[in-house]
C-alpha positions as CSV (number, residue, x, y, z in Angstrom):
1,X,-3.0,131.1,-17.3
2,X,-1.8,128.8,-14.7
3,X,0.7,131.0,-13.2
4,X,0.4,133.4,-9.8
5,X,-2.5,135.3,-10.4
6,X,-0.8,138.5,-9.4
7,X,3.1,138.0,-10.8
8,X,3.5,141.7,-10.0
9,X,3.1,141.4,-6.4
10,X,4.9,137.9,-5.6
11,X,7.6,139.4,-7.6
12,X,7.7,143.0,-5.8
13,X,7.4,140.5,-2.2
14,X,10.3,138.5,-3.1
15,X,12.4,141.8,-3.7
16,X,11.4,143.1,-0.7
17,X,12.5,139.6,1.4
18,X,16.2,139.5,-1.2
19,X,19.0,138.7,1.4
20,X,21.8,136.9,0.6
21,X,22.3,133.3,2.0
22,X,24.7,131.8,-0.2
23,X,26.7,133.7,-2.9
24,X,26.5,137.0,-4.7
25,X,26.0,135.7,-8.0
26,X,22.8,133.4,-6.5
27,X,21.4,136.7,-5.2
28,X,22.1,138.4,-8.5
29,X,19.9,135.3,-10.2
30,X,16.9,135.9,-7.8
31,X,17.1,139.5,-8.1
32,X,16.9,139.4,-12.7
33,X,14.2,136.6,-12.4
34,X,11.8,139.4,-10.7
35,X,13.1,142.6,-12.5
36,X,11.0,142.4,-15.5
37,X,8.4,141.6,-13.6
38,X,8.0,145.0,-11.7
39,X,8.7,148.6,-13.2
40,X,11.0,149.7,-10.7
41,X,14.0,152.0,-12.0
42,X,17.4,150.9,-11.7
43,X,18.4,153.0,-8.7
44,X,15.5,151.0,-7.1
45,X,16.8,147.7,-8.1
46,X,20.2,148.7,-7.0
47,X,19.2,149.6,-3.4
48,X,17.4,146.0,-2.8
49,X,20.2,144.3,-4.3
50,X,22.9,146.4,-1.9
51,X,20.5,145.7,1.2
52,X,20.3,141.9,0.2
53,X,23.7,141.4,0.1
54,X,26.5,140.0,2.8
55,X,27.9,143.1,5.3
56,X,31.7,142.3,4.2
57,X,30.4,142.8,0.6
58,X,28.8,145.4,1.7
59,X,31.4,147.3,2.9
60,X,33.6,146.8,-0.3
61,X,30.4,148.4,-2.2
62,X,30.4,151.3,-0.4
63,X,33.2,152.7,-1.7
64,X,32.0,152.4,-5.2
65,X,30.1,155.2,-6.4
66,X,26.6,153.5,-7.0
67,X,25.0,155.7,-10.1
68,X,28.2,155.7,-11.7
69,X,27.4,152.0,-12.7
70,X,24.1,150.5,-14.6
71,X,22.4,148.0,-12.2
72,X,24.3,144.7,-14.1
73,X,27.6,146.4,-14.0
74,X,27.1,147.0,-10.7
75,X,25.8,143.6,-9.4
76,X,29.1,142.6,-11.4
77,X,31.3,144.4,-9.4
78,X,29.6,143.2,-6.2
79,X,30.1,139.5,-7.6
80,X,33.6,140.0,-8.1
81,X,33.9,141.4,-4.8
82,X,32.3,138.3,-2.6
83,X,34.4,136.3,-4.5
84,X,37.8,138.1,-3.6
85,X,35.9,138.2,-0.2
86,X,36.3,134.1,-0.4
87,X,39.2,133.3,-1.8
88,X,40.4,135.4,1.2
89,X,38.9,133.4,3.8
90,X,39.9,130.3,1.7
91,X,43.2,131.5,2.3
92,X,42.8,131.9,6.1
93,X,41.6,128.8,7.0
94,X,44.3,127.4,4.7
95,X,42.0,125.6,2.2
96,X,42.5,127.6,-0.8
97,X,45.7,127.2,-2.6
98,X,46.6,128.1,-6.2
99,X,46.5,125.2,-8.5
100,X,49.6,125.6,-10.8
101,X,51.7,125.6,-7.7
102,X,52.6,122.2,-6.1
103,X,51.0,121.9,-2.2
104,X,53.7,120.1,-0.8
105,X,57.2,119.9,-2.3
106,X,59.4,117.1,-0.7
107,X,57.2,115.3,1.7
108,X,56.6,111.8,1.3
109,X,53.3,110.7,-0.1
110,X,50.6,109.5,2.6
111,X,49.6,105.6,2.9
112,X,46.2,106.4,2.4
113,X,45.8,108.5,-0.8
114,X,42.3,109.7,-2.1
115,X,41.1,105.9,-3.6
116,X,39.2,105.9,-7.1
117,X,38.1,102.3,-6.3
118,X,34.6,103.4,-4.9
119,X,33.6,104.9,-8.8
120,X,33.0,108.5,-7.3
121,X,36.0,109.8,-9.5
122,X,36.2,110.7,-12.9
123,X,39.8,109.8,-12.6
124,X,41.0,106.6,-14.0
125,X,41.5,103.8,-11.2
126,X,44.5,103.9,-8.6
127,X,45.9,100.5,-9.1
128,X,48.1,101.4,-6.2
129,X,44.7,101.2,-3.7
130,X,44.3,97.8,-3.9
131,X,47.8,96.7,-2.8
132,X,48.9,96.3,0.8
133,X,50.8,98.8,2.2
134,X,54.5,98.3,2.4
135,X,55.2,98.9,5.8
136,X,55.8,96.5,8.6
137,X,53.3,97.8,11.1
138,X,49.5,97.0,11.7
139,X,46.6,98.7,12.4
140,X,46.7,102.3,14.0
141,X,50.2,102.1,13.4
142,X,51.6,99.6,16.1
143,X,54.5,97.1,15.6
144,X,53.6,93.8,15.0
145,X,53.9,91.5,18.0
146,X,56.5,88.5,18.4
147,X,55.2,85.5,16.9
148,X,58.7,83.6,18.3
149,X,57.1,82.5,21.1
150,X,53.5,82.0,20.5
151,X,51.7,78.0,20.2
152,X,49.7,77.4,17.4
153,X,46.2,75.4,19.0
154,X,46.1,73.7,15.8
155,X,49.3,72.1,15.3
156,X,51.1,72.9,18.0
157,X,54.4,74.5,16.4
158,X,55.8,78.2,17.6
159,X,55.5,81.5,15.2
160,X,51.7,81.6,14.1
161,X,48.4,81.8,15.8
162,X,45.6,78.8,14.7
163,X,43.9,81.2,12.5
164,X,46.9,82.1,10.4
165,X,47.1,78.4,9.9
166,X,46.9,77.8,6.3
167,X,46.8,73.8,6.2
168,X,43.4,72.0,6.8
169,X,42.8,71.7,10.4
170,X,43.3,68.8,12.3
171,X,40.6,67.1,13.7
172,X,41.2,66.7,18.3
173,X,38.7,65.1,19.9
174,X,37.8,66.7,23.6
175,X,39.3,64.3,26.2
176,X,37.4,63.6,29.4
177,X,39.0,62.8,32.8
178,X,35.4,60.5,33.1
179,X,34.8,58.0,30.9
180,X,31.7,56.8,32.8
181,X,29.9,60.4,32.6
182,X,29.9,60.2,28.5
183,X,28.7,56.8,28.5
184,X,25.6,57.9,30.6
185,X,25.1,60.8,28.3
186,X,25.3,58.6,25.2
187,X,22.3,56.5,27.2
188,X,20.4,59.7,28.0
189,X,20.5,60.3,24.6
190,X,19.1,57.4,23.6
191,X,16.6,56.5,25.9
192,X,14.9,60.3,25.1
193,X,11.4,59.6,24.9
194,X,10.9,62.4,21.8
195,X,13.3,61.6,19.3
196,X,12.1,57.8,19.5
């Protein structure tokens, strides 16, 4: 009742514009939701399927004899076929890889593995993730520097900087050369006519 008020034609329209954007089996989806709608025979459906589809696939289907196969059987095959067509380029680009066999044999494992501390993986924690690395070297992978020689501000001993300083901090108070100039700022301060 509340439907498109002429399913017949929306249907037939949507046939018509069927090209494939993503994969096979998405186009295959698109094309049963409208195939009861219209009373077009199979050889029909077949057609706009095989124009809708992706040119590599394309060129795999063409070698098939098309009304040897019922129009499921034959968007089958074309499924099958895109996804030979990308497991292929998986392989090119170097992506794809079989699962059962291991993608790197006797390498050492990386300082930064793939952390399950963010909760986006169904995996159990990493422990491991939350513990320094063990390797002597800072950030973008440069050696630390030579503490031997450097004077703390705080305490004034060699081997640490004042902000590695783990001991309250001690308190120095900022010597003048002129002793008159703070006493005429402690007057100025004083003799301010808005705080008083």
């Amino acid at each position: 009742m509340y439907g498109e008020p002429d399913e017949e034609k929306a249907a037939e329209d949507r046939l018509e514009r069927l090209a494939q954007t993503t994969l096979t089996s998405a186009n295959a989806t698109l094309l049963h939701r409208d195939t009861f709608r219209v009373n077009w025979a199979d050889t029909v459906l077949k057609n706009k399927f095989y124009r809708g589809v992706k040119p590599k696939v394309k060129d795999e289907l063409i070698k098939k004899d098309r009304h040897a196969f019922t129009l499921d059987e034959y968007i089958n095959k074309a499924i099958i076929i895109d996804n030979r067509i990308f497991e292929r380029s998986m392989e090119d680009k170097g992506v794809y890889r079989n699962p059962q066999v291991p993608k790197t044999i006797n390498t050492p494992k990386k300082c930064h593995p793939n952390s399950t501390s963010y909760g986006t993986d169904s995996r159990p924690m990493d422990i491991g993730a939350a513990q320094h690395s063990q390797t002597p070297q800072g950030r973008y992978g440069s050696k630390r520097k030579d503490k031997s020689k450097v004077t703390c501000f705080n305490c004034d001993r060699l081997g640490h900087y004042a902000r590695e300083y783990r001991s309250p901090k001690n308190f120095k108070p900022v010597q003048f050369a002129d002793t008159d100039r703070v006493v005429r700022m402690i007057h100025r301060e004083d003799d301010d006519p808005f705080t008083g």
